[in-house]
DSSP file (Angstrom, degrees, kcal/mol; ACC not computed):
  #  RESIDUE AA STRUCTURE BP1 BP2  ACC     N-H-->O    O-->H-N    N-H-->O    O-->H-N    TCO  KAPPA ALPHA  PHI   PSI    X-CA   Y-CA   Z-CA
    1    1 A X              0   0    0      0, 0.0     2,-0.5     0, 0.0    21,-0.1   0.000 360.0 360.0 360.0 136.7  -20.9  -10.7   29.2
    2    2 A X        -     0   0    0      1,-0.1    21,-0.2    19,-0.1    19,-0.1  -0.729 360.0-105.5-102.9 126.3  -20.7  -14.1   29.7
    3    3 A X        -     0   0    0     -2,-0.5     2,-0.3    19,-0.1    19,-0.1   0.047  41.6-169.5 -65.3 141.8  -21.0  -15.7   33.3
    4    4 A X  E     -A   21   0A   0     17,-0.5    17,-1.3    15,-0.0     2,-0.2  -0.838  27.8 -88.2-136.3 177.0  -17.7  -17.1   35.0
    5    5 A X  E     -A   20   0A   0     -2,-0.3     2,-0.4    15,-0.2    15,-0.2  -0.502  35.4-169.6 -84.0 133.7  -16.5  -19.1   37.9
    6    6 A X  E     -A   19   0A   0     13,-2.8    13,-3.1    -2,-0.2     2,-0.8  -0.967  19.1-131.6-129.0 131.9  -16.0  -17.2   40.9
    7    7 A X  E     -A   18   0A   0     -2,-0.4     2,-0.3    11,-0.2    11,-0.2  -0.638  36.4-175.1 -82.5 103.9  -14.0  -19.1   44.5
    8    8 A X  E     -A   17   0A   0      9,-2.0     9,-4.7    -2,-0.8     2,-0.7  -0.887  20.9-147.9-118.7 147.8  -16.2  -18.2   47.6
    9    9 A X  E     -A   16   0A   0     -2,-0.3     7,-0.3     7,-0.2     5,-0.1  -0.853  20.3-123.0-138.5 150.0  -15.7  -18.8   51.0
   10   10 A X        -     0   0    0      5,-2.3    -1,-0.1    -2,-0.7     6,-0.0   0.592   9.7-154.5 -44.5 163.8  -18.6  -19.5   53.4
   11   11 A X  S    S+     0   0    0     25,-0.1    -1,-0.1     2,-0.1    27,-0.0   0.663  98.7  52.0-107.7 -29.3  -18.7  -16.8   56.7
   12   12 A X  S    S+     0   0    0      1,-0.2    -2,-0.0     3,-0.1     0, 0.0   0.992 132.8   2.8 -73.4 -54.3  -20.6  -19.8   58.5
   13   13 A X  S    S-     0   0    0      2,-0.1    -1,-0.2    23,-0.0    -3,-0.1  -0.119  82.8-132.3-123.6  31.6  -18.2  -22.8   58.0
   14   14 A X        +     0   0    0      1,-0.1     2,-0.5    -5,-0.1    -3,-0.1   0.793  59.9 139.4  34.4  34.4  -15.4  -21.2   56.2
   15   15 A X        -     0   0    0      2,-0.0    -5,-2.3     0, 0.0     2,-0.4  -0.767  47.3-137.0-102.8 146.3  -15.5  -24.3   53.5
   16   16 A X  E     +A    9   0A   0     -2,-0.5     2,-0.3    -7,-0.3    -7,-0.2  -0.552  33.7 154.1 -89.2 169.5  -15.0  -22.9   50.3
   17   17 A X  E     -A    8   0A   0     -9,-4.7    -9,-2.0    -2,-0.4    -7,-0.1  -0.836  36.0 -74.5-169.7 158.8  -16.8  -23.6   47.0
   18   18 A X  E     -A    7   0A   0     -2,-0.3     2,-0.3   -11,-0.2   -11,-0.2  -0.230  25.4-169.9 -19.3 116.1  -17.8  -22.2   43.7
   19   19 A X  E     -A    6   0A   0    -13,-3.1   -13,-2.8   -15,-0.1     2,-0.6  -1.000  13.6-145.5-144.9 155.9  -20.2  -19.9   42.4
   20   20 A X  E     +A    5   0A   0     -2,-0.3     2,-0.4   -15,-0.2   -15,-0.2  -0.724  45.5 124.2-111.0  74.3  -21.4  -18.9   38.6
   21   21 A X  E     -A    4   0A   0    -17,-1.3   -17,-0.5    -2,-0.6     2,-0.4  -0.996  57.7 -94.6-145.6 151.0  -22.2  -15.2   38.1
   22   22 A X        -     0   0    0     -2,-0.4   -19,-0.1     1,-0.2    20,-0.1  -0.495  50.8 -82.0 -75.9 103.2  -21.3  -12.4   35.9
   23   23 A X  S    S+     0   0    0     -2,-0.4    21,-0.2   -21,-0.2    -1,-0.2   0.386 105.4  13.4 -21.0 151.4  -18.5   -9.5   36.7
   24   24 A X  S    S+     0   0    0     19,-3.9     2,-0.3    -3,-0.1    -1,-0.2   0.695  96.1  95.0  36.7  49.6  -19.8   -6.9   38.8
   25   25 A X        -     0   0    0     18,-0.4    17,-2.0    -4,-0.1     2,-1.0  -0.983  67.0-108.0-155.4 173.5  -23.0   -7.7   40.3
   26   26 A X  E     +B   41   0B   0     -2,-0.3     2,-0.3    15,-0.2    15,-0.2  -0.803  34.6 178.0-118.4  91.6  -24.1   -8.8   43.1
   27   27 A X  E     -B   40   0B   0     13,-1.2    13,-2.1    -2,-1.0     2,-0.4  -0.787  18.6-125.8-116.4 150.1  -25.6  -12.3   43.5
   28   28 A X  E     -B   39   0B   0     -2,-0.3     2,-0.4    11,-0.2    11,-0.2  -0.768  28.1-177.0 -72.1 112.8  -27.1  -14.6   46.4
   29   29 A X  E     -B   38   0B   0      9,-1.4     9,-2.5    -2,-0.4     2,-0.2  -0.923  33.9-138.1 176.0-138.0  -26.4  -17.4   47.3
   30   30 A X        -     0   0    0     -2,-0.4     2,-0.9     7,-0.2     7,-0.2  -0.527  36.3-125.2 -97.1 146.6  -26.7  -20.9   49.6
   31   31 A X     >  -     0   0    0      5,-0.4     4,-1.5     1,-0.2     5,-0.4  -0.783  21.5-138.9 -91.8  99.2  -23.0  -22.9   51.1
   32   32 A X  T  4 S+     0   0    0     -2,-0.9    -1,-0.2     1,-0.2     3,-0.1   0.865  99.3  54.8 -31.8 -33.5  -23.5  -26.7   49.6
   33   33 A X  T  4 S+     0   0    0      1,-0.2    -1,-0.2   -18,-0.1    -3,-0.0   0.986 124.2   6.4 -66.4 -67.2  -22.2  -27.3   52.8
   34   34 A X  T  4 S-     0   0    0     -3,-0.3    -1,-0.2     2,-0.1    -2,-0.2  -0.096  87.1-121.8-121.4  28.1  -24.0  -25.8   55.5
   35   35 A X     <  +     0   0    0     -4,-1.5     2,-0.3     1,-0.2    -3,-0.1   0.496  60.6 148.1  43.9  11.0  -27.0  -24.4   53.5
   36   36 A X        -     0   0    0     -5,-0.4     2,-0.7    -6,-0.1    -5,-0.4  -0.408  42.8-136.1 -64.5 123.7  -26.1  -20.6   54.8
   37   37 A X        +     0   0    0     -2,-0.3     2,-0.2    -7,-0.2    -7,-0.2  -0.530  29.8 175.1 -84.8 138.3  -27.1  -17.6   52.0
   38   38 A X  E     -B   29   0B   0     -9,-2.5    -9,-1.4    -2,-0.7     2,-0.4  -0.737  26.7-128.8-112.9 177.3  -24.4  -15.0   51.6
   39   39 A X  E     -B   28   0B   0     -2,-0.2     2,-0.5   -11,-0.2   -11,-0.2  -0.988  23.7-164.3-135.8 119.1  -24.3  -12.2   49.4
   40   40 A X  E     -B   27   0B   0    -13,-2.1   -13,-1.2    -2,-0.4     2,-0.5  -0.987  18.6-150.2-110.3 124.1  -21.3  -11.8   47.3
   41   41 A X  E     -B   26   0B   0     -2,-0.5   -15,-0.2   -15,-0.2     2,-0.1  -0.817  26.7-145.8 -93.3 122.9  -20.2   -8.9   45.5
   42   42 A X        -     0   0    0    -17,-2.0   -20,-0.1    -2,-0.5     2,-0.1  -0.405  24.4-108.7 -86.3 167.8  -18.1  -10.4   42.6
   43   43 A X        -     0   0    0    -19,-0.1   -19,-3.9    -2,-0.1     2,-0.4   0.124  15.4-111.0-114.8 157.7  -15.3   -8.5   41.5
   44   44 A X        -     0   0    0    -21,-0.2     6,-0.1   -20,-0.1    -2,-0.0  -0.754  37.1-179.5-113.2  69.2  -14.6   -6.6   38.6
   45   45 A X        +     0   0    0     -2,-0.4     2,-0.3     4,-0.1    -1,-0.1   0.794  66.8  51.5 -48.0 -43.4  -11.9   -8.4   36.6
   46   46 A X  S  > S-     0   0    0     -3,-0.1     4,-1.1     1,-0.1     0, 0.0  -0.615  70.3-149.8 -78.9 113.0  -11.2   -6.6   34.0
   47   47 A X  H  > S+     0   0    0     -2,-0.3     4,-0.6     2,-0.2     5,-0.1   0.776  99.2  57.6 -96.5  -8.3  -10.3   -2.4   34.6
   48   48 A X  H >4 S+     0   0    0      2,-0.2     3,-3.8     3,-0.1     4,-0.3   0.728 110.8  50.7 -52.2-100.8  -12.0   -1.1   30.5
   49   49 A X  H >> S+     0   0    0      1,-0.3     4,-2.5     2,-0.2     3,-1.2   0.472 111.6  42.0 -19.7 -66.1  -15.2   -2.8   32.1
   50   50 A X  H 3< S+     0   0    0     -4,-1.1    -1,-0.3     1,-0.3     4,-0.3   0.759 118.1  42.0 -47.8 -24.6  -15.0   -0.9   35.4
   51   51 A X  T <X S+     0   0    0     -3,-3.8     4,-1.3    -4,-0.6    -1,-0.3   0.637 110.0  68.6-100.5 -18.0  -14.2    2.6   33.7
   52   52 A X  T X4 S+     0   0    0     -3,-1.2     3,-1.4    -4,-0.3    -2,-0.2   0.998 111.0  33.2 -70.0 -61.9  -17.2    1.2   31.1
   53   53 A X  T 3< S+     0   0    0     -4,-2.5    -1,-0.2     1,-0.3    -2,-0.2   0.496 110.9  52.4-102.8  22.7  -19.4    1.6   33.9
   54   54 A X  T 34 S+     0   0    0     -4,-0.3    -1,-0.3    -3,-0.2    -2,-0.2   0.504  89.2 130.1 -96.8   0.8  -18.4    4.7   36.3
   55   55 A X    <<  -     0   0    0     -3,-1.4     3,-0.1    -4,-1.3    -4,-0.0  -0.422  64.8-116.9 -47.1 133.9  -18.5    6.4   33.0
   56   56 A X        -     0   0    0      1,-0.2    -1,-0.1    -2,-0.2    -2,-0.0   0.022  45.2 -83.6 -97.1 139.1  -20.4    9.6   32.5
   57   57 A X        -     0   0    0      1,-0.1    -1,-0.2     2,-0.0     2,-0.1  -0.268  52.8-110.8 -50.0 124.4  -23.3    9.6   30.0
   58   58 A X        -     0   0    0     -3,-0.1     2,-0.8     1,-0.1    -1,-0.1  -0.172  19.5-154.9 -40.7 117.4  -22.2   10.1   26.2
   59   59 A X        -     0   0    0     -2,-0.1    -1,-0.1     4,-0.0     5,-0.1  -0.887  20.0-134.0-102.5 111.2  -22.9   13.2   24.1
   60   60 A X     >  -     0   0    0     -2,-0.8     4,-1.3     1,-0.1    -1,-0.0   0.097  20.3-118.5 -37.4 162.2  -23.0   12.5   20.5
   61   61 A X  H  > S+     0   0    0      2,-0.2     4,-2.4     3,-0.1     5,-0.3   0.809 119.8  49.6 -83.4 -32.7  -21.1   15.0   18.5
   62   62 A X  H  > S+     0   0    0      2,-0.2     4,-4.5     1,-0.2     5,-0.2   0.930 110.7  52.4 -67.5 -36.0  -24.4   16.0   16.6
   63   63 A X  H  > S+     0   0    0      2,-0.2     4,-1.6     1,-0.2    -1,-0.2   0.901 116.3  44.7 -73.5 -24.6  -26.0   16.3   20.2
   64   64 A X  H  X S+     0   0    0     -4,-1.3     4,-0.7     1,-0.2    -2,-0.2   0.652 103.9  55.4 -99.2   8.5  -23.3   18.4   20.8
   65   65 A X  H  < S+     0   0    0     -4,-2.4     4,-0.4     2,-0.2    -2,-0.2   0.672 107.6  48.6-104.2 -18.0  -23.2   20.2   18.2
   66   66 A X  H >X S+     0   0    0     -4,-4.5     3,-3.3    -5,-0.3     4,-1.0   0.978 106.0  58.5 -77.7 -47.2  -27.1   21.4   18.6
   67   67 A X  H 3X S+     0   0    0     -4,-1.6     4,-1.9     1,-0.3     5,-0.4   0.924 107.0  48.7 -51.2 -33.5  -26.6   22.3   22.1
   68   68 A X  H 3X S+     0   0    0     -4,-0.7     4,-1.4     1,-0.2    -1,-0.3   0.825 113.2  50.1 -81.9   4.9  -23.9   24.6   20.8
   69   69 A X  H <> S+     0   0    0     -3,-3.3     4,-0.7    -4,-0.4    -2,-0.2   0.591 106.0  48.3-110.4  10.7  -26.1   25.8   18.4
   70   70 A X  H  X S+     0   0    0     -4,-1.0     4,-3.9    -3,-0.2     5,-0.2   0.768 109.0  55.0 -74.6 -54.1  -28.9   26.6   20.3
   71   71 A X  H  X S+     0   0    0     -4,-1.9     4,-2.5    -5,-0.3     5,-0.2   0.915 112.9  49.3 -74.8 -39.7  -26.6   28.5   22.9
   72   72 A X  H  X S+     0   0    0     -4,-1.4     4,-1.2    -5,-0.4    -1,-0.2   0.970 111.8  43.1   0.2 -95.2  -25.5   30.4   19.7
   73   73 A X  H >X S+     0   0    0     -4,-0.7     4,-5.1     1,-0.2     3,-1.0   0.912 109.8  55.6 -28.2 -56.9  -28.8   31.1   18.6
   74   74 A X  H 3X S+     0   0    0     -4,-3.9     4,-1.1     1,-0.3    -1,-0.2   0.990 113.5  43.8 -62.7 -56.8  -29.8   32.0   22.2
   75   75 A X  H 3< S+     0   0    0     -4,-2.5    -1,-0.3     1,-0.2    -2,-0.2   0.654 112.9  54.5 -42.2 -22.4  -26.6   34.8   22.1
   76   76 A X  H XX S+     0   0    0     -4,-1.2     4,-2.5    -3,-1.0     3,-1.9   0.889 109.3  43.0 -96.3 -64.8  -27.8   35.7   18.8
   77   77 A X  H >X>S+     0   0    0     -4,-5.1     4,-2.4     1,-0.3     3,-1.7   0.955 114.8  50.8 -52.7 -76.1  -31.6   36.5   19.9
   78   78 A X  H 3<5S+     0   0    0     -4,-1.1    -1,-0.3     2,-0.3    -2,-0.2   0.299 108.3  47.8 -57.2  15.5  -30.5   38.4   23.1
   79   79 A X  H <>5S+     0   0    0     -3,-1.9     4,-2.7    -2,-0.4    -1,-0.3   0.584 111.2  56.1 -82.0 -45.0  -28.0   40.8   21.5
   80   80 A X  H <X5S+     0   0    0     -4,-2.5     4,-1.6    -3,-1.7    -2,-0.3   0.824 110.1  43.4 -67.7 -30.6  -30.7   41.4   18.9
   81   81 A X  H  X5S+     0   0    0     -4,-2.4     4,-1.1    -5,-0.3    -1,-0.3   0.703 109.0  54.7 -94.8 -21.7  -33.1   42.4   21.6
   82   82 A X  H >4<S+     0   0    0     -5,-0.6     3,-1.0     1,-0.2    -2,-0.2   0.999 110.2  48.3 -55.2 -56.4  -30.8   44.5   23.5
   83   83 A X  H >X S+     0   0    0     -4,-2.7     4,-2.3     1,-0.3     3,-1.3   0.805 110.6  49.6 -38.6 -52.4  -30.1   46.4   20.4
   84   84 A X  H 3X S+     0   0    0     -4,-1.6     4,-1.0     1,-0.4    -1,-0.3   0.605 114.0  45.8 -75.1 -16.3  -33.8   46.9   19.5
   85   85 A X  H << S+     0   0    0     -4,-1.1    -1,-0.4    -3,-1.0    -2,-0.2   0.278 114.6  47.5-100.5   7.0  -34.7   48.1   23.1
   86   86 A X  H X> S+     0   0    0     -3,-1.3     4,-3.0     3,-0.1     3,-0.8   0.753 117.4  42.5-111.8 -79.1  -31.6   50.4   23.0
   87   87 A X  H 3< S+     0   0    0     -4,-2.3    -2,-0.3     2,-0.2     4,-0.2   0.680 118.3  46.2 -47.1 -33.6  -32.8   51.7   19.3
   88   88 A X  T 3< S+     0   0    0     -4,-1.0    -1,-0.2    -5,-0.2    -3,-0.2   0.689 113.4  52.1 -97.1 -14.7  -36.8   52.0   20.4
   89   89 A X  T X> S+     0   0    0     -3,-0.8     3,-3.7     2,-0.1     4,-0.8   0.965 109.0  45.1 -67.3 -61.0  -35.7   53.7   23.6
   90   90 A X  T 3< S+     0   0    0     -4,-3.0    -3,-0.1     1,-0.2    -2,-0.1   0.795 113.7  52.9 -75.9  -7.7  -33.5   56.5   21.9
   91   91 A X  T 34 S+     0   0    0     -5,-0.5    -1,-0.2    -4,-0.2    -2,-0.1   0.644 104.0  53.5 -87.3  -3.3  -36.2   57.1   19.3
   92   92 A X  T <4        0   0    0     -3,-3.7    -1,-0.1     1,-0.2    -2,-0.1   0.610 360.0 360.0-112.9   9.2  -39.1   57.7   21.9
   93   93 A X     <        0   0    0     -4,-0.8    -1,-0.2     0, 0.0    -2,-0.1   0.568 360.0 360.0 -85.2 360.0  -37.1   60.4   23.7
């Protein structure tokens, strides 16, 4: 993302001026004027970019498709074990 011009104006002497920093972050810095530092938090022009980054971490479809085949698997094992404990129980009575 390429840095762009942002309009600030000072908290000490309310003169405004220019500062050069990239959507959505948070940069320092000093009033040509009256040499006070602020901290401005630049703006988010753009609303894709903003949903880009409260977005939730991706799951591939191949990452989701072994977790459903694990949980499978896992469904698979523990039926089978029920049975066998079901089936070695009525055989030792």
């Amino acid at each position: 993302m390429a840095p762009r011009y942002f309009q600030v104006s000072c908290r000490n002497c309310s003169q405004q001026f220019s500062i050069q920093a990239e959507e959505g972050f948070t940069v320092k810095c000093n009033c040509p004027f009256c040499g006070a530092e602020s901290t401005v938090a630049v703006p988010l022009l753009s609303a894709k970019k903003a949903e880009e980054r409260k977005q939730k971490p991706h799951i591939s479809s191949i990452g989701r498709k072994v977790i459903v085949g694990f949980l499978i698997f896992a469904a698979i094992m523990i039926l089978a074990s029920t049975l066998l404990y079901v089936v070695f129980t009525a055989m030792s009575n």
